[in-house]
C-alpha positions as CSV (number, residue, x, y, z in Angstrom):
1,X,-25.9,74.3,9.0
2,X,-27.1,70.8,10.1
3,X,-25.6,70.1,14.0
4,X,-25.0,66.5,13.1
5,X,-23.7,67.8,9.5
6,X,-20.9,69.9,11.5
7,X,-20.3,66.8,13.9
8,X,-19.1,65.1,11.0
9,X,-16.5,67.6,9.4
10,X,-15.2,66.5,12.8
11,X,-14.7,63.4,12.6
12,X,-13.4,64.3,9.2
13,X,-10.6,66.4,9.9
14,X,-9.8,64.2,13.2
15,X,-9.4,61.4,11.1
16,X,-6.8,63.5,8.9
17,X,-4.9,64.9,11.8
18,X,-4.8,61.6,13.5
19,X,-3.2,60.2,10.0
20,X,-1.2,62.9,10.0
21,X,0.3,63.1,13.5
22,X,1.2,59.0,12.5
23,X,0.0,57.2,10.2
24,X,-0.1,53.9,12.4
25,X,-2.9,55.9,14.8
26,X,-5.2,55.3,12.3
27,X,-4.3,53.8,8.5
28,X,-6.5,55.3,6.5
29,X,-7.2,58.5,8.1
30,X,-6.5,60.4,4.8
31,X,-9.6,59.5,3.4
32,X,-11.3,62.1,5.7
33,X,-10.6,64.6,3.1
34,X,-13.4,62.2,0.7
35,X,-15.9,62.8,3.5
36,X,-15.4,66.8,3.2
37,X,-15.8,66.6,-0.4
38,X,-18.9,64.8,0.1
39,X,-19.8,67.1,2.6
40,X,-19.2,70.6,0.8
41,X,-21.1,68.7,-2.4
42,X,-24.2,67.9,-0.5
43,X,-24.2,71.3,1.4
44,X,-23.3,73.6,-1.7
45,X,-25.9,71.9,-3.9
46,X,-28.3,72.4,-1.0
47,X,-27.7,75.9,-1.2
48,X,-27.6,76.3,-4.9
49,X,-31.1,74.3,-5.4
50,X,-33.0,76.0,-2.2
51,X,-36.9,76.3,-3.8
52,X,-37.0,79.9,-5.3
53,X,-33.2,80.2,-4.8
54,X,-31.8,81.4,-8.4
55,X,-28.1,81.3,-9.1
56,X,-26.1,84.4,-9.3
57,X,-22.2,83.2,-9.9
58,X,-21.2,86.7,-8.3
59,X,-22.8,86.0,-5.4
60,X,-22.2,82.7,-5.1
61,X,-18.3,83.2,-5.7
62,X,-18.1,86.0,-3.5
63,X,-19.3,84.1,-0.6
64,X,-16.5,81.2,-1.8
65,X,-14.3,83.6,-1.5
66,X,-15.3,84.6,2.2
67,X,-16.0,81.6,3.3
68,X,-11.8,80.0,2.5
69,X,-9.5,82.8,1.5
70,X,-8.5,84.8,4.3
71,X,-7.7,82.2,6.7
72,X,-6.2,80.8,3.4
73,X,-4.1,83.6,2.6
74,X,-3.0,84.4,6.6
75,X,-1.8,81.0,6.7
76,X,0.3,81.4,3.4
77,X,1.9,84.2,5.1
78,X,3.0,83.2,8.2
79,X,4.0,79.6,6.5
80,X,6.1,81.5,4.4
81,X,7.4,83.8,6.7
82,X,8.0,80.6,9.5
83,X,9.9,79.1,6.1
84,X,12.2,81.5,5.2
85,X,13.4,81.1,8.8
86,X,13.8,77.8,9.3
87,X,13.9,76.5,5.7
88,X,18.1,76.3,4.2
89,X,18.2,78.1,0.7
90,X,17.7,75.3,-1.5
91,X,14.6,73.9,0.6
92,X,13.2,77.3,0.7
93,X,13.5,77.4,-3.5
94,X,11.4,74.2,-3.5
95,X,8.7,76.1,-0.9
96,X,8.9,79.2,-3.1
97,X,7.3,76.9,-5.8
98,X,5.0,75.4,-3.4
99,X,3.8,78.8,-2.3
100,X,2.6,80.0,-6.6
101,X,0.5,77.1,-6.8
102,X,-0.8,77.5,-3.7
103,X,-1.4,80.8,-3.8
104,X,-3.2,80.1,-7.1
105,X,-4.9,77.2,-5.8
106,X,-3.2,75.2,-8.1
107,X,-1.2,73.1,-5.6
108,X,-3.0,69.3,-6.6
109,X,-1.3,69.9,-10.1
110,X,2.0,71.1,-8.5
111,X,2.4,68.1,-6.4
112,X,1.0,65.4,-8.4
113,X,4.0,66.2,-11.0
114,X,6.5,66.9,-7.7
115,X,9.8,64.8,-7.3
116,X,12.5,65.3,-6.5
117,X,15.5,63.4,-4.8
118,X,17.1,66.7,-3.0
119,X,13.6,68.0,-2.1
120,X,12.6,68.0,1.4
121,X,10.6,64.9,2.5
122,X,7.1,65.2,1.9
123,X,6.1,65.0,5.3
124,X,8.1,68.4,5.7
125,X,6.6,70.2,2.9
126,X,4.8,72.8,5.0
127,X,2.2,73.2,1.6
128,X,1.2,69.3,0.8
129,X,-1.8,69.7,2.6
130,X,-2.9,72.8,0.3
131,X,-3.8,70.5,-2.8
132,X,-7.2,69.5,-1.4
133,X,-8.2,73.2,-1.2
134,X,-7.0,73.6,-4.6
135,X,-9.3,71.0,-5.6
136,X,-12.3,72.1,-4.0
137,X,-12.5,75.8,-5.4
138,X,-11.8,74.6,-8.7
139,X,-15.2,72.6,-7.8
140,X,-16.7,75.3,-7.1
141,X,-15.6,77.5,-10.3
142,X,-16.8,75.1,-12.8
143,X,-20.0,73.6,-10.5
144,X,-22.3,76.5,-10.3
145,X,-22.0,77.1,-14.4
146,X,-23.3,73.0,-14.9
147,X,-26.1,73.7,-12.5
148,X,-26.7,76.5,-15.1
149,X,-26.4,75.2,-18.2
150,X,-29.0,71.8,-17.3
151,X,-32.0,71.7,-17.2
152,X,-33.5,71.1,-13.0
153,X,-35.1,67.9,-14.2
154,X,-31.6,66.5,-15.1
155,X,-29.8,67.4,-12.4
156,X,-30.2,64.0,-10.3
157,X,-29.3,61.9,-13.3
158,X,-26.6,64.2,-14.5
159,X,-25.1,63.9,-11.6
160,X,-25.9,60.0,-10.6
161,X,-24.4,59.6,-14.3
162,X,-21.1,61.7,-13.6
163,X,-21.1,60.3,-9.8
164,X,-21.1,56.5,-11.4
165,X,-18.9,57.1,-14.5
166,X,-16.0,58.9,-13.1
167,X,-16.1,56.6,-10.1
168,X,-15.6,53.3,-12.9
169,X,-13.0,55.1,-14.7
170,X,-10.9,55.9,-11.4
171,X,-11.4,52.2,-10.3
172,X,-10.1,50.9,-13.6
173,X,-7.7,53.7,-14.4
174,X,-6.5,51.9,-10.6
175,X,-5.7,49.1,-12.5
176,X,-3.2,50.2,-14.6
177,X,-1.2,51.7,-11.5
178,X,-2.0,54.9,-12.3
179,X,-3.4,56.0,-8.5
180,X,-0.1,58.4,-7.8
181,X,-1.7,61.3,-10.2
182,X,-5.0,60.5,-9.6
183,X,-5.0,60.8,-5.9
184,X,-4.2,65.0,-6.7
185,X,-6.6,64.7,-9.5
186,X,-9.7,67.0,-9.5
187,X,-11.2,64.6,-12.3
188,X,-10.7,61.6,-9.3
189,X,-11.9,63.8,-6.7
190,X,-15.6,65.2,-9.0
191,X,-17.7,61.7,-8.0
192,X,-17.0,62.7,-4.0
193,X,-18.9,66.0,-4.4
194,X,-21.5,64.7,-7.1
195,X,-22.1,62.1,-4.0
196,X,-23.1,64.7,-1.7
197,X,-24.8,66.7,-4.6
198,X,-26.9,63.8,-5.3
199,X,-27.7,63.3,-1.7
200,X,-28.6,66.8,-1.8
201,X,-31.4,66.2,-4.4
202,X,-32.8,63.2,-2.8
203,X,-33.1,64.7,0.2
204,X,-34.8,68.1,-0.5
205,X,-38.4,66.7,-1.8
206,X,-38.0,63.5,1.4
207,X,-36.1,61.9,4.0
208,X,-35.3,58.9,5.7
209,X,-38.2,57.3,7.5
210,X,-37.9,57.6,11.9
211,X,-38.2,54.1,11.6
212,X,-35.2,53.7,9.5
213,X,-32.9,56.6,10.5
214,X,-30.9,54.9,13.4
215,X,-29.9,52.4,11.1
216,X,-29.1,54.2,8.5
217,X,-26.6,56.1,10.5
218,X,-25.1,53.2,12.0
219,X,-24.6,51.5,8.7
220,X,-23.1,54.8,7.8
221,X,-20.9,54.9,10.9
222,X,-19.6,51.0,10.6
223,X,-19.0,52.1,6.6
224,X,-16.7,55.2,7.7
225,X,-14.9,53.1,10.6
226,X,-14.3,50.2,8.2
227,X,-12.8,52.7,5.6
228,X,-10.9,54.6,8.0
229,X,-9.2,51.7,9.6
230,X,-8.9,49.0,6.6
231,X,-8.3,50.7,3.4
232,X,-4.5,50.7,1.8
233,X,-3.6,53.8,0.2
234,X,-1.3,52.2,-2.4
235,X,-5.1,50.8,-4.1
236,X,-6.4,54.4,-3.2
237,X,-8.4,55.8,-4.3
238,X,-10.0,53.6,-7.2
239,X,-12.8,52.4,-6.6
240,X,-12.2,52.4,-2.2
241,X,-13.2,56.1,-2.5
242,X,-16.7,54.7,-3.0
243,X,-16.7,53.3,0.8
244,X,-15.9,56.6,3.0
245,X,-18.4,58.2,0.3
246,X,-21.2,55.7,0.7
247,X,-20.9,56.0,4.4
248,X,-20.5,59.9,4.6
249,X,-23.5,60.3,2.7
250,X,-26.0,57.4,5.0
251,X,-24.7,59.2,7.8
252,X,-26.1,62.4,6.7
253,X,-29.2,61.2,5.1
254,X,-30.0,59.4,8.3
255,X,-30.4,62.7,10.0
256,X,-31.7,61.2,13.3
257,X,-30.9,58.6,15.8
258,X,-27.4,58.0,18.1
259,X,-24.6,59.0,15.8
260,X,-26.5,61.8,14.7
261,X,-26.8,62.7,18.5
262,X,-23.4,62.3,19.0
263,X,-22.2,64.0,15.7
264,X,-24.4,66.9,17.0
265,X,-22.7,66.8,20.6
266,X,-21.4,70.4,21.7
267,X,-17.5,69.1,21.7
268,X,-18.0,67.2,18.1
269,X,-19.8,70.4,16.8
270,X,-17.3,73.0,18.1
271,X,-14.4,71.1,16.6
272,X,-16.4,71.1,13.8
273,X,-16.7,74.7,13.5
274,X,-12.9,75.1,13.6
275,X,-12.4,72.5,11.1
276,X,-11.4,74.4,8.6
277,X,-9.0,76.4,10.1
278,X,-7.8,73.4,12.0
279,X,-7.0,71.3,8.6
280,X,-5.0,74.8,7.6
281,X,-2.7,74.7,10.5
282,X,-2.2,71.8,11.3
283,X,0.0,70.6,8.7
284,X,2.5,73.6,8.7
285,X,2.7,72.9,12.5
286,X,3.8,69.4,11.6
287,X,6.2,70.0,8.9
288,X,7.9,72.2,10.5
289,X,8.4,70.1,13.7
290,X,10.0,67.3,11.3
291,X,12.2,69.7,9.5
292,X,13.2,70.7,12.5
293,X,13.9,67.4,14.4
294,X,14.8,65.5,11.2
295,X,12.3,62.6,12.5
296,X,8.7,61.8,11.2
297,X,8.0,59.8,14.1
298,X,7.8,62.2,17.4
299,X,7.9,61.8,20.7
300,X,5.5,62.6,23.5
301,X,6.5,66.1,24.3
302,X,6.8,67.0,20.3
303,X,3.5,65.6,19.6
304,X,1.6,67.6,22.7
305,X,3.3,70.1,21.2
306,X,1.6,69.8,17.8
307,X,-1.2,69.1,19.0
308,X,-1.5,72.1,21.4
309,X,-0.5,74.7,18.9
310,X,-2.4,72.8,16.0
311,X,-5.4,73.9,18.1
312,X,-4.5,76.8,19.6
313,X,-3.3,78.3,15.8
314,X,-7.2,77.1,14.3
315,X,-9.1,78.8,17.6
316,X,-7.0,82.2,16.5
317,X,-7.8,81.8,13.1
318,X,-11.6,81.0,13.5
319,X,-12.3,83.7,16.0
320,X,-10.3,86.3,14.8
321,X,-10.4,85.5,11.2
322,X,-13.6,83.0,9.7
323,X,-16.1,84.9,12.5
324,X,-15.4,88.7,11.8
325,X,-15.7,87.9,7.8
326,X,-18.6,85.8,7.7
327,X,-20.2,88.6,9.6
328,X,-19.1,91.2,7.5
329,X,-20.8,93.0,4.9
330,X,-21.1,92.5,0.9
331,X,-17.5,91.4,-0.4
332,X,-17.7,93.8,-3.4
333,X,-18.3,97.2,-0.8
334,X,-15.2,96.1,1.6
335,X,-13.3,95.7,-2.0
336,X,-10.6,98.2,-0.5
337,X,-10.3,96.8,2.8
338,X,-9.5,93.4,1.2
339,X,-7.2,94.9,-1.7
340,X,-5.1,96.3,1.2
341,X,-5.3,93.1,3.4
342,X,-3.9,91.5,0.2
343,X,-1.6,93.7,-1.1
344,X,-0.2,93.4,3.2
345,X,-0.4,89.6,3.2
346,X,1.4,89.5,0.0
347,X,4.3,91.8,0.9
348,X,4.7,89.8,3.8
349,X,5.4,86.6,1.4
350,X,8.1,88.9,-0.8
351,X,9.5,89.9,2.5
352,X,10.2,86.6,3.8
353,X,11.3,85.5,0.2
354,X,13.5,88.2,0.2
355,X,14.8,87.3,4.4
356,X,15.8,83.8,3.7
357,X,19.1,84.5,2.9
358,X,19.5,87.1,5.5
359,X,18.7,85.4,8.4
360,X,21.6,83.1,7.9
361,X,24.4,83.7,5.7
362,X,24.1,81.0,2.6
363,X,27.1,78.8,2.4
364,X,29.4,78.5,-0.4
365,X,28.0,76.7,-3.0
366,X,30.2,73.6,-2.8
367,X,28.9,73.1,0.7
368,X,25.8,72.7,-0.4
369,X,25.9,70.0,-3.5
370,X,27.9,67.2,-4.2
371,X,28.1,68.7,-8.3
372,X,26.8,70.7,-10.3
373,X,23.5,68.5,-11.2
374,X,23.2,69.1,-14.5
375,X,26.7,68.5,-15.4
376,X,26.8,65.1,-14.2
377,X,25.5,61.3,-15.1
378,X,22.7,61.2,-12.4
379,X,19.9,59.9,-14.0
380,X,20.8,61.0,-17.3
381,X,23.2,61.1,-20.3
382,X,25.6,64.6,-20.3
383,X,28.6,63.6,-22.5
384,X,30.4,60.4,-22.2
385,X,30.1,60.7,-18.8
386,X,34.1,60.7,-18.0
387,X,35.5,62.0,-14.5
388,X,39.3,62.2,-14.0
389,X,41.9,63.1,-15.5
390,X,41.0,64.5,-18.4
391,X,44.0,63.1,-20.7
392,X,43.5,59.6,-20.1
393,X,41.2,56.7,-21.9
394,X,38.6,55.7,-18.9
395,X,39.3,52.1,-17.7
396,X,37.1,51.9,-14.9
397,X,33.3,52.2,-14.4
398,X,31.6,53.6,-11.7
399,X,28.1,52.9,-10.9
400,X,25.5,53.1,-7.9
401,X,23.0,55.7,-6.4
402,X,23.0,59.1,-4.9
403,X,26.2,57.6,-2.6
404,X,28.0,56.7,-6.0
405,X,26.7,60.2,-7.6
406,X,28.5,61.8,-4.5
407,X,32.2,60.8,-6.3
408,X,32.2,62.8,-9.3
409,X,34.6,65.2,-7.6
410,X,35.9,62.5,-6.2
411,X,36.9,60.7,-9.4
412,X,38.5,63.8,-10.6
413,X,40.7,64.5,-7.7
414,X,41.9,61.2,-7.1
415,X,41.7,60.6,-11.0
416,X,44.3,63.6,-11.5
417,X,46.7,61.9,-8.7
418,X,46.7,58.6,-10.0
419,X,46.3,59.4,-13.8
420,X,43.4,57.4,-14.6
421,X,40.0,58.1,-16.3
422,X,36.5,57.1,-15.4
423,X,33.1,56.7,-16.3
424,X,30.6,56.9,-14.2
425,X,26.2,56.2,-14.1
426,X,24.0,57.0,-11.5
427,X,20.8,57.4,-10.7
428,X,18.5,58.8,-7.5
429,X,18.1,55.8,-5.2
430,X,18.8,53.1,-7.7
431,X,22.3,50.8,-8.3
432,X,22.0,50.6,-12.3
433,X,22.3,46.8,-12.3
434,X,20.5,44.4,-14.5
435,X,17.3,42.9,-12.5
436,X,17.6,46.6,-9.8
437,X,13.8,46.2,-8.2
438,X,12.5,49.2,-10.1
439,X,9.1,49.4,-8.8
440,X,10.6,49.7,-5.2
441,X,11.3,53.3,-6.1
442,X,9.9,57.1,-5.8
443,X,7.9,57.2,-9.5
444,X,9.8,59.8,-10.6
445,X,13.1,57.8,-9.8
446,X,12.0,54.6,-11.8
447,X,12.6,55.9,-15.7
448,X,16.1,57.5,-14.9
449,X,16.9,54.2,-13.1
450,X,16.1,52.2,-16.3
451,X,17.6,54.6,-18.5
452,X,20.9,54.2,-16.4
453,X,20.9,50.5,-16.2
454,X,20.7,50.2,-20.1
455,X,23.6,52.4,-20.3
456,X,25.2,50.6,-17.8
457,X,25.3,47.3,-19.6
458,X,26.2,49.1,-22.7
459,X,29.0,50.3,-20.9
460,X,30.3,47.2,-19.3
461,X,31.8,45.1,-21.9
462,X,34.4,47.6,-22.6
463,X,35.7,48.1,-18.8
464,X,37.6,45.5,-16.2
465,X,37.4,47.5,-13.5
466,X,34.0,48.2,-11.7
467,X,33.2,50.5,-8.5
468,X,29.8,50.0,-6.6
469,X,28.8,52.6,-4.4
470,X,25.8,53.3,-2.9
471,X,23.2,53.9,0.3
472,X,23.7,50.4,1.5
473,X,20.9,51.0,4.4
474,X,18.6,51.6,1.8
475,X,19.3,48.7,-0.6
476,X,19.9,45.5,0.8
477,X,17.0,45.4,3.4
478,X,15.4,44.6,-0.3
479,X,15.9,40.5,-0.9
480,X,14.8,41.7,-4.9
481,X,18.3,43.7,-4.9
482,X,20.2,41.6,-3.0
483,X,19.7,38.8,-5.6
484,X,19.9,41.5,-8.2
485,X,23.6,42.2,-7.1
486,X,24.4,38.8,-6.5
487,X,24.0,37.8,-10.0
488,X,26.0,41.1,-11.0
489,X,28.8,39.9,-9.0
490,X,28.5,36.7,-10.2
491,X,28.3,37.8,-13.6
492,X,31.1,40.0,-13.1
493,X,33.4,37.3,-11.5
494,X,32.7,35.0,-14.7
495,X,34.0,37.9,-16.8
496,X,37.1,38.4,-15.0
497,X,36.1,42.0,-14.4
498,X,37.6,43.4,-11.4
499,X,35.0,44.9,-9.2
500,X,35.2,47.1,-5.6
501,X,32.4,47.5,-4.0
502,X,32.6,50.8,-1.7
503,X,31.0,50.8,1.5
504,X,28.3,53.6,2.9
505,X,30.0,56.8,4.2
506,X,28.8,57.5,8.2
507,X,25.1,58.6,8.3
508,X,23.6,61.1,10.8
509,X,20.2,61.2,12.1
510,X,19.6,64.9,11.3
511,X,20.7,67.2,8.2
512,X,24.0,68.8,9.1
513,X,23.3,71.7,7.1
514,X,20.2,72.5,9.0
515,X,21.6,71.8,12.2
516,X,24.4,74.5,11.2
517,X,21.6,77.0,10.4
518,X,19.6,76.2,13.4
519,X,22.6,76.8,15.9
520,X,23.3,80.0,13.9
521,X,19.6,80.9,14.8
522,X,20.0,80.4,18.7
523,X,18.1,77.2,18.2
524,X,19.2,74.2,20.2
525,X,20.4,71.5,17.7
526,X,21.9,68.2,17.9
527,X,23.6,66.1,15.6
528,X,23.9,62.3,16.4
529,X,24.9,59.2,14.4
530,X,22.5,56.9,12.8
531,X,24.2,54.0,13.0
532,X,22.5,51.9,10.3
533,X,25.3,52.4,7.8
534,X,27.6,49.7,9.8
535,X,25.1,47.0,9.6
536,X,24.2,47.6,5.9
537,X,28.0,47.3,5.5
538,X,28.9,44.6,7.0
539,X,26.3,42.5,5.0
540,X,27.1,44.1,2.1
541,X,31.2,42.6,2.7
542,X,29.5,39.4,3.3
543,X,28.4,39.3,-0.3
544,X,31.7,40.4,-1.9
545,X,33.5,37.6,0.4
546,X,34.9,34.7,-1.3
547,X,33.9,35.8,-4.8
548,X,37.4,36.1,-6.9
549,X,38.0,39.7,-7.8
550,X,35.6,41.1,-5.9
551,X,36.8,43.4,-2.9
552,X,35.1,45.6,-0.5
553,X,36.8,48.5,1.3
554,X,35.0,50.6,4.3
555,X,36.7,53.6,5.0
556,X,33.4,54.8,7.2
557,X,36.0,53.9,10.3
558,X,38.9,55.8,8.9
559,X,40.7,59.0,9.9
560,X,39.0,60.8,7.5
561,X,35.8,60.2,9.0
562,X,36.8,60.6,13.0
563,X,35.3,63.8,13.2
564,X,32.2,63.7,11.2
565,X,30.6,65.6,9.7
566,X,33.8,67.8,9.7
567,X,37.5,67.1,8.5
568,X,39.8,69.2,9.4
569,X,37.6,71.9,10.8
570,X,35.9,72.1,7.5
571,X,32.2,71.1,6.9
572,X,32.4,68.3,4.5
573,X,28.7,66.8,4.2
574,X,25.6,68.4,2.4
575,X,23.0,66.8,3.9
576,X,23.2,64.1,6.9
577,X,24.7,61.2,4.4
578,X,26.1,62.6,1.4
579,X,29.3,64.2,1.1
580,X,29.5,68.0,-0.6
581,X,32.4,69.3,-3.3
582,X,34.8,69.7,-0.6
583,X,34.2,67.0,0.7
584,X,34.1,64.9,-2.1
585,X,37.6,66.1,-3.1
586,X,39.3,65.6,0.1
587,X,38.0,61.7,0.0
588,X,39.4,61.3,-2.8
589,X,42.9,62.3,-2.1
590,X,42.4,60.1,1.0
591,X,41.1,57.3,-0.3
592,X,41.9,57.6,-4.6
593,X,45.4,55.9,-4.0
594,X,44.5,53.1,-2.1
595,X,41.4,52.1,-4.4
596,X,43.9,51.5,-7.1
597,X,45.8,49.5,-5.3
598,X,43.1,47.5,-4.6
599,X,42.7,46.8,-8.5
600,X,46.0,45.9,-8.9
601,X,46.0,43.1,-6.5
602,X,45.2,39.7,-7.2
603,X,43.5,37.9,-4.0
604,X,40.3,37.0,-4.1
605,X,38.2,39.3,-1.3
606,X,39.8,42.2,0.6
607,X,38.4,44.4,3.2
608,X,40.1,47.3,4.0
609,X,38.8,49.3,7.5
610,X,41.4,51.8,8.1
């Protein structure tokens, strides 16, 4: 292994940790996971065209195998073990997913088609970082069989060819807005590695003149720095995943000169030489921090902390894991050894599995959801989406997000007291209104959305009485919604529709539901207010104001809500904004009554704060 080769899998993963850690340390830190493709293409190739080197797949697999699976698999196992600690039920069925494809090293295809709105944020999915793996040993399966089946004398076109075409088609496929797949895409990710195989060619017969080395590298160096720090991942990677490629490679074909010096320091090459068990860690480390804290941005003592064990974790697994297998004997003889290490490792995944539940006892289900999700209107059509009481003709329409989705139970409860019916559409992060800034959304969220707003205006010729609910702190910081819902009020006012716009319910900074399982588990936990939800509010009366049948009621500073996140001793949120089943029932015999009074008055603007 090249000294200056190793420096620069550490600036690689550096770059990624840095991105990692927070994203405004360094923007485009992701895109050192381009410069270990490169790398592992230009070093593989190197080893698979050596002069008098013929290709034997077992071989060559075996030592794939050696060189990334047990650190692989020891970090499955303690991730999943760490998870089915920390991680409540439901979170731990979306890791339990996570874990197959990784396991499989299928991982870039799991999370390429991942989305979901009651899934853990990404940056606490303890497994996201597993799809680049994925992608490189299905490289490797496939590469060694093309090296095979051409011809030596085609290789360095072959590969120029693939290199060249599959970049174009990224770049244009870019165009279209179709870079959310791609960027999990082994097809994307091919033109990386055929960079550093191509380097690999060109390299083995010559090399850069003396003369011409330190520039090289330097050009090489101001390449990577420009990628790193100016590149926007919402155009990535397209045809950008040409520039942390183009300087990856002059950096290593300029093999001489001051940033191949510095690459092949002592501290640059010894971080190198953990890199790989430093990119496994380190993300697990992170995850779990945020679940934890409930906060992507840390502070000081959380991030030393990261950082510390980040390091410490990769040391461990490099010296007591990578070292003592790559000095090991043939793969095939130690066969038993590694059946059992397997077979220990992989009871220690069905344990945890099996210990999530245990650890803490699960709550009742309808502490946990706000319905049953596939027997409500969220994002899709079940029935004639009716809530109430069941006798009666529905005469008013509910519509709005996740925070609207929340009142199904509520609808019934208060629907049974007061006799009336309802219909109700949702959808995940998106108030069903006619001109609703799609594009602002999650991609998986955008088609529902649509879906809903269609049946939304379908639905709104027959009803006079509207009710708008939603995550107010998400919405109107967005001037496209804000004249979206403008117009629908204004629209609605011309109609002489009636239309009550609910305000946010209290938000908390962390998930209630994990704090209750943390303090369960000795942990400290805390559970404070984010107090967004008044702000959002208040602008959100500001539109209703003045517009004639239009009202806006905020019960967020009612008794019902004085002890939040509890009411009456009973835990009445799922998460740390949405109200569960129980919780959802109880508003609605609080607050059912006094909504329909609100329709039956006359005035032009009300706001009631209780």
């Amino acid at each position: 292994m090249r000294l200056d080769v190793q420096g620069l899998r550490a600036v690689a993963v550096l770059a990624v940790l840095a991105y990692h850690a927070d994203s405004a340390w360094l923007k485009a830190g992701f895109v050192g996971v381009d410069v270990f493709f490169v790398i592992s293409g230009f070093i593989i190739t190197a080893l698979l065209t050596a002069p008098g080197y013929k290709i034997d797949l077992r071989s060559f697999y075996a030592s794939r195998i050696k060189r990334i699976v047990p650190a692989y698999a020891v970090m499955l196992a303690v991730v999943c073990t760490a998870s089915s600690v920390l991680l409540l039920t439901g979170d731990f069925d979306f890791f339990r997913q996570s874990l197959k494809s990784a396991a499989l090293f299928l991982s870039n295809q799991y999370f390429s088609d991942f989305g979901s709105y009651f899934a853990p944020r990404v940056e606490e999915l303890p497994l996201l970082h597993t799809w680049s793996l994925a992608i490189e040993m299905q490289f490797y399966l496939f590469y060694p069989l093309v090296l095979l089946l051409l011809p030596r004398s085609w290789w360095s076109p072959s590969f120029s060819l693939i290199a060249a075409g599959l970049f174009l088609w990224a770049g244009m496929s870019g165009l279209d807005g179709d870079l959310g797949s791609q960027y999990f895409s082994l097809l994307a990710r091919v033109p990386e590695f055929m960079v550093g195989a191509v380097l690999a060619l060109v390299l083995r017969d010559r090399e850069v003149p003396a003369s011409r080395s330190a520039l090289t590298g330097l050009l090489g160096a101001l390449v990577l720095v420009a990628s790193f720090l100016f590149i926007d991942k919402a155009n990535f990677p397209g045809f950008l995943s040409i520039g942390p490629c183009l300087g990856a490679a002059l950096i290593i074909a300029a093999r001489r000169g001051p940033v191949s010096s510095l690459l092949a320091s002592r501290p640059m090459v010894w971080v190198g030489g953990v890199s790989y068990s430093l990119y496994l860690w380190h993300w697990p480390v992170l995850a779990f921090i945020r679940y934890y804290t409930g906060q992507y941005a840390l502070g000081v003592g959380w991030m030393l902390t990261a950082l510390g064990a980040s390091f410490f974790l990769a040391w461990l697994s490099y010296r007591f894991i990578e070292l003592p297998v790559r000095k090991s004997s043939a793969v095939w003889r130690l066969a038993p050894r590694w059946g059992l290490a397997a077979g220990g490792l992989a009871a220690i995944a069905v344990l945890g599995i099996k210990l999530n539940s245990l650890w803490v006892a699960p709550q009742p289900l309808a502490q946990t959801r706000y319905a049953d999700p596939e027997l409500i209107c969220h994002g899709q059509q079940v029935g004639e989406c009716k809530r109430g009481l069941a006798s009666a003709t529905p005469t008013v329409l509910v519509i709005g997000d996740s925070h609207a989705a929340q009142l199904n139970y509520f609808l019934d409860q208060a629907g049974e007291e007061q006799g009336v019916g309802y219909r109700i559409f949702t959808a995940s992060s998106c108030i069903p209104i006619p001109g609703f800034d799609v594009d602002r959304l999650p991609e998986y969220a955008r088609g529902p959305c649509r879906s809903q707003i269609v049946a939304v205006q379908q639905a709104m010729s027959g009803m006079g009485k509207v009710i708008v609910a939603g995550m107010w702190q998400y919405q109107v910081p967005s001037p496209a919604f804000v004249r979206a819902f403008q117009s629908f009020l204004d629209d609605a006012t011309a109609a002489n529709k009636q239309v009550v716009i609910l305000g946010q319910v209290p938000m908390f900074r962390s998930d209630v539901q994990r704090v209750r399982r943390f303090r369960e588990l000795g942990l400290p936990a805390t559970l404070a207010l984010n107090e967004e939800w008044r702000a959002a509010n208040h602008k959100v009366a500001l539109l209703a104001a003045g517009r004639v049948g239009v009202h806006f009621v905020d019960f967020s500073n009612s008794s019902f809500f004085a002890d939040a996140p509890y009411e009456q001793g009973e835990l009445i949120y799922q998460d740390n904004h949405h109200l569960n089943e129980i919780g959802a029932r109880r508003y609605g015999h609080f607050a059912g009554g006094q909504l329909q009074q609100l329709f039956d008055q006359t005035q032009s603007s009300v706001s009631l704060k209780q």
